[in-house]
C-alpha positions in Angstrom: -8.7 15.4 -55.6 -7.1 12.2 -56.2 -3.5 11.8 -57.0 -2.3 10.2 -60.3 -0.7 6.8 -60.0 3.0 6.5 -60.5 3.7 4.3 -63.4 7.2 2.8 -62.9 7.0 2.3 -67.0 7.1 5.9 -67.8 9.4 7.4 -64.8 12.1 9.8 -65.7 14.2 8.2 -63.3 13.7 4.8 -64.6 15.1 6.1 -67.6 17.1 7.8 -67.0 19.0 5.6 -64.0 18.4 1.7 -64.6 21.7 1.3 -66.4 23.8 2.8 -63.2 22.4 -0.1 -61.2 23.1 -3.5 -59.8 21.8 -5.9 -62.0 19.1 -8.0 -60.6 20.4 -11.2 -61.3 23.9 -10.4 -60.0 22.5 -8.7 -56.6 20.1 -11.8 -56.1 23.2 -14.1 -56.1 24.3 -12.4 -52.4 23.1 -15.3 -50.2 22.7 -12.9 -47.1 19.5 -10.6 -47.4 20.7 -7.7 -45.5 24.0 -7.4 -47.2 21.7 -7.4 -50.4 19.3 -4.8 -49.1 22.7 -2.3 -48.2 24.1 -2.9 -51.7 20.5 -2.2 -53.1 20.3 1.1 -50.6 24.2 2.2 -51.6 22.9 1.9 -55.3 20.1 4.2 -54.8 22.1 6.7 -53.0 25.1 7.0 -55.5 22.0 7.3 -58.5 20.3 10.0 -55.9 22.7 12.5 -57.1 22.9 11.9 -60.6 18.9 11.8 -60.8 16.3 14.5 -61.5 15.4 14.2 -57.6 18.9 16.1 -57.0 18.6 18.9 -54.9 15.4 17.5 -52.9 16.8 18.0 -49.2 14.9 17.7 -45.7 12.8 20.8 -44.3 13.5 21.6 -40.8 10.8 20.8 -38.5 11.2 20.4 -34.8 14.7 20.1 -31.9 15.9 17.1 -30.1 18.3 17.3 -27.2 21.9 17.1 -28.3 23.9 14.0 -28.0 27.5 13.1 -28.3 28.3 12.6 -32.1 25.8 15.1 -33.5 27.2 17.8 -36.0 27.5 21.5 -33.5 26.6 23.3 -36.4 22.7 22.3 -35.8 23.1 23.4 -32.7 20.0 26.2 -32.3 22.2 28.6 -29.8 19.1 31.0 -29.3 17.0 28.2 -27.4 20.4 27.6 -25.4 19.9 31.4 -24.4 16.4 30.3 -23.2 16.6 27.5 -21.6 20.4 27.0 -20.9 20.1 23.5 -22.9 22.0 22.1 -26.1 19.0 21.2 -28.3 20.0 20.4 -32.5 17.8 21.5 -35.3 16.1 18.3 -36.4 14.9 17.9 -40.1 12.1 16.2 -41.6 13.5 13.3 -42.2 15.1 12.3 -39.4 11.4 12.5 -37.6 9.7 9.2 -37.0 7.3 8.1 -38.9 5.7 4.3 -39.6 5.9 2.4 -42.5 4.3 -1.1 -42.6 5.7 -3.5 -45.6 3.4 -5.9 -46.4 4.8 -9.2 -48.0 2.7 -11.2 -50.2 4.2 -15.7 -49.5 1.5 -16.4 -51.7 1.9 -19.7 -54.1 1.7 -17.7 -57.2 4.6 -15.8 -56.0 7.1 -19.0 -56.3 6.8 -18.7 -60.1 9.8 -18.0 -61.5 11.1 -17.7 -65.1 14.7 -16.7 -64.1 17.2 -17.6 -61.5 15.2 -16.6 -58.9 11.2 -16.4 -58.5 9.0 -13.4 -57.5 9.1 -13.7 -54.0 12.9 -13.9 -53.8 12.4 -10.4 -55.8 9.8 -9.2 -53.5 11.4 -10.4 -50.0 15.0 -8.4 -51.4 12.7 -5.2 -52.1 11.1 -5.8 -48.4 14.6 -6.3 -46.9 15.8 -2.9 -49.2 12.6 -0.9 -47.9 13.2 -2.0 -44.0 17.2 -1.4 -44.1 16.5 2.5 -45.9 13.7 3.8 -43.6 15.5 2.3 -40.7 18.2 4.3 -41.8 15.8 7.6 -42.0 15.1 6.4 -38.4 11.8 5.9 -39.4 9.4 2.7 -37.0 9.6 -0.2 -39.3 6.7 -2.7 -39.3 6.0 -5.9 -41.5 3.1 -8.5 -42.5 3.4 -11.0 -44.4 0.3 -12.9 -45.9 -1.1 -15.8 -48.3 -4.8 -16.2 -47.4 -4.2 -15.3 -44.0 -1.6 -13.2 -42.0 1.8 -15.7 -41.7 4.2 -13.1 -39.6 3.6 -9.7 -38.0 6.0 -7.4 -36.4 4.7 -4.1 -35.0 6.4 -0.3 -36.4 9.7 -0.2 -34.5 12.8 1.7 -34.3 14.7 0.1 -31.6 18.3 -2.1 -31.7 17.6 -5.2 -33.3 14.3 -4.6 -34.8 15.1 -4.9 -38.1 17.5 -8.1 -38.2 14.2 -10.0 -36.4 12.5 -8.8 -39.9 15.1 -9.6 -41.9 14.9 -13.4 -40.0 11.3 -13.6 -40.7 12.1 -12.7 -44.2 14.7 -14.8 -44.8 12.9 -17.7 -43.3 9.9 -17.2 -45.1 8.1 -20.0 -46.8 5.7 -20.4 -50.0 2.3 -20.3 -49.0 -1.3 -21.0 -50.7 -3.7 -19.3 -52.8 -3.9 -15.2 -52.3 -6.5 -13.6 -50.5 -6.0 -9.8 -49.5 -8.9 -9.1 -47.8 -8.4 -10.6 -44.7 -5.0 -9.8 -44.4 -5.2 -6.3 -45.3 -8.8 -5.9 -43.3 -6.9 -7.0 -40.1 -4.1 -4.7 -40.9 -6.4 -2.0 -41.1 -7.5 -2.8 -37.1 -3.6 -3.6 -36.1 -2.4 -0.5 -37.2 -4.1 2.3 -35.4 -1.6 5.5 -35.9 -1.6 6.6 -39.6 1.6 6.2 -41.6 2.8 4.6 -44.8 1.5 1.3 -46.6 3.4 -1.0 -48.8 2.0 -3.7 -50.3 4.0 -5.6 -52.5 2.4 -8.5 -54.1 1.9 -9.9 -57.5 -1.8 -9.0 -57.3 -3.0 -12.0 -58.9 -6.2 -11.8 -56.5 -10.0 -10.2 -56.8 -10.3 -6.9 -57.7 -13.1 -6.0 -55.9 -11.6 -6.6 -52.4 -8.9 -4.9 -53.3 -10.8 -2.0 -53.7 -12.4 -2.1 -50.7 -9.5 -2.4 -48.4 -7.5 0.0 -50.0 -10.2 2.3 -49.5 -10.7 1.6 -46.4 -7.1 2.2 -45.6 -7.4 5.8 -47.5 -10.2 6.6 -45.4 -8.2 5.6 -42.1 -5.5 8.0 -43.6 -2.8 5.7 -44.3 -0.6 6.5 -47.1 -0.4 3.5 -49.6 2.5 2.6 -52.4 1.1 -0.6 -54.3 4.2 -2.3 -55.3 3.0 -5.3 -58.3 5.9 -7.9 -58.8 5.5 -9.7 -61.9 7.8 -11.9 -64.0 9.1 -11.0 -67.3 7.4 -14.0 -68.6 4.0 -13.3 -66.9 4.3 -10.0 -68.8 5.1 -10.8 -72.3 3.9 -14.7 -72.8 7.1 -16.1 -75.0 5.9 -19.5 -74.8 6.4 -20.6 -78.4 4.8 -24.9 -77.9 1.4 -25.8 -76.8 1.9 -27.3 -73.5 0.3 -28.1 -69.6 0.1 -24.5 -67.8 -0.5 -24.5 -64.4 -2.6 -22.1 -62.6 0.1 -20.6 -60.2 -2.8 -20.5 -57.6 -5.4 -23.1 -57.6 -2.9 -25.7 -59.0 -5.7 -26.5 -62.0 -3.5 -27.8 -65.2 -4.7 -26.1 -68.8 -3.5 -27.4 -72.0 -3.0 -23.9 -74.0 -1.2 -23.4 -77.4 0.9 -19.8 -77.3 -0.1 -19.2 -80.9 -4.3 -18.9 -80.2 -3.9 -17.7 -76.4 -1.4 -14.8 -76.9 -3.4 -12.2 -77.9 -6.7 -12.9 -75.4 -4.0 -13.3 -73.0 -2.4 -9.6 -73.3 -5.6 -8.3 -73.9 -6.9 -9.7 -70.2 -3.3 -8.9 -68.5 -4.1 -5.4 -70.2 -7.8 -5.0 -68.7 -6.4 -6.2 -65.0 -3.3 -4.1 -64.9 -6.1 -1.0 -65.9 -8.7 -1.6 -63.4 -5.4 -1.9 -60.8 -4.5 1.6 -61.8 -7.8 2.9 -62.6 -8.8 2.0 -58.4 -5.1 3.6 -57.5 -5.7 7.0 -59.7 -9.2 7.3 -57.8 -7.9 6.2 -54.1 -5.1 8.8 -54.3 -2.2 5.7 -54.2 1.1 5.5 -55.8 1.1 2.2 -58.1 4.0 0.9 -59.8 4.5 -2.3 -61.4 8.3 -4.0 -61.3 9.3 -7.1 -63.7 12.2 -9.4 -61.9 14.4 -8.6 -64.4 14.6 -4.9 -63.1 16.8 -3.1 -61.0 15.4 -2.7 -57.4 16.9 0.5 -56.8 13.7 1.9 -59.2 11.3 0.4 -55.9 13.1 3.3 -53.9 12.9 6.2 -56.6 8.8 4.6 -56.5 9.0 5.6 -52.9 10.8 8.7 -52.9 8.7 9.8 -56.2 5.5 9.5 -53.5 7.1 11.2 -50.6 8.0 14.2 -53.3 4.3 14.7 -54.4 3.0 14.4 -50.8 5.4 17.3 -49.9 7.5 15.2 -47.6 10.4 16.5 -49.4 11.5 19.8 -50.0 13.4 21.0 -53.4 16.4 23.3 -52.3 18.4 24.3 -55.9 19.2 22.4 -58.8 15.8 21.7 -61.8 12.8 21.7 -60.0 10.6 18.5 -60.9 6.9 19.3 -62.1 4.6 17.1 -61.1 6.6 14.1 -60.7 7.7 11.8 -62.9 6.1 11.1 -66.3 
């Protein structure tokens, strides 16, 4: 049965957290992206404990041999008795799993109504994703894309790893037009091992082959989190004069007047943003759509949100959370 889509507009923790967190404009300020992506991470973590997620812990899964610096008290002294080795009690999260982020340089994704644009906002959320699963010592991969694959670094956990994808994000470049198919359809044959999906794009592409590869992703049992970055102004039209609007990715120049287009214009963002969630709901995949202006820490409550209803986590005390956020 298909899981529901998370809709970052109605999340408890949205609500209930946003105002504990680094504003986005302040955070975007920090020049240096992985400084950013630790303040973004140390945010999250401090919000952790006053969130409903509190008292979600890591099951115990499997041993590793003991190394200098680990905490004794994991130490599993009844396998010592067997085989006369020091092995800790591992838990679920420090297990290594794979997580590919997948970057959207599109030219649609230079708009920007604020200080910054959408893919300064979506190359910080990158950055925040790769710093926190590196530290859950999870392999971290990355793509990023326009019509065609710009940058790929294969799921890693290994010294140095992640600065080379903060470089390649940092160093990133506006692209052209958007096409997801043949970025995410040569994903699909790059990526052989199943493991976790994040897409985070503005989604400003067709539908239908959208569909396709994130179906064909589901079928090749790859979790997927469908992160849409959008700017405030793309969301609510405030344009008050008629004026020259310029298609963000063909370049083609409209002369449009607010006043007639609003309306036809929220009802088409309405029908898109459906059919998105509509595909996700069916597909099983967690969706969540962010606005610039929002805190980035809610991108990591998206994520942990997923891991909880996929039983990655484990609840141990404090209010149990049924069914995830609504």
């Amino acid at each position: 049965m298909a899981t529901a889509p998370h809709s970052s507009s109605e999340a408890t923790t949205r609500r209930v957290e946003s105002a504990s967190f680094i504003d986005a404009a302040t955070l975007m300020r920090i020049k240096n992206l992985q400084l950013r992506a630790k303040s973004v991470v140390e945010g999250f973590y401090n919000g952790l404990h006053r969130s409903p997620f509190h008292g979600f812990s890591a099951e115990f899964s499997q041993y590793r041999e003991y190394s200098q610096g680990d905490d004794p008290r994991y130490l599993d002294w009844r396998l010592f008795a067997r085989s006369d080795r020091y092995y800790i009690k591992q838990f679920e999260d420090e297990t290594n799993r794979r997580c590919y982020l997948v970057v959207d340089q599109s030219q649609s994704m230079g708009y920007q109504s604020l200080e910054y644009s959408k893919a300064d906002y979506a190359r910080t959320l990158a950055a925040t994703f790769a710093y926190y699963l590196t530290l859950q010592r999870d392999s971290v991969g990355l793509m990023t894309f326009d019509q065609r694959v710009r940058e790929f670094h294969p799921a890693r956990h290994r010294p140095g790893h992640m600065q080379r994808m903060m470089v390649t994000l940092e160093q990133s470049v506006q692209g052209t037009g958007t096409d997801l198919h043949a970025p995410l359809e040569q994903l699909a044959g790059l990526v052989r091992k199943r493991g976790l999906i994040v897409v985070i794009s503005d989604l400003l592409a067709s539908l239908d082959s959208l569909r396709k590869n994130l179906s064909y992703l589901r079928t090749r049992g790859h979790e997927v989190l469908l992160l849409r970055v959008l700017d405030p102004a793309e969301v609510d039209f405030p344009f008050d004069q008629a004026a020259m609007f310029r298609d963000p990715e063909t370049g083609r120049n409209l002369f449009i007047d607010p006043s007639v287009a609003r309306d036809e214009y929220h009802r088409r963002f309405q029908e898109h943003d459906g059919e998105i969630r509509d595909t996700c709901a069916h597909l099983g995949i967690d969706y969540s759509h962010l606005q610039t202006d929002q805190p980035l820490e809610l991108a990591l409550f998206d994520l942990l949100s997923a891991q909880v209803r996929r039983g990655r986590l484990t609840h141990r005390g404090g209010p149990q959370r049924q069914g995830g956020p609504s």
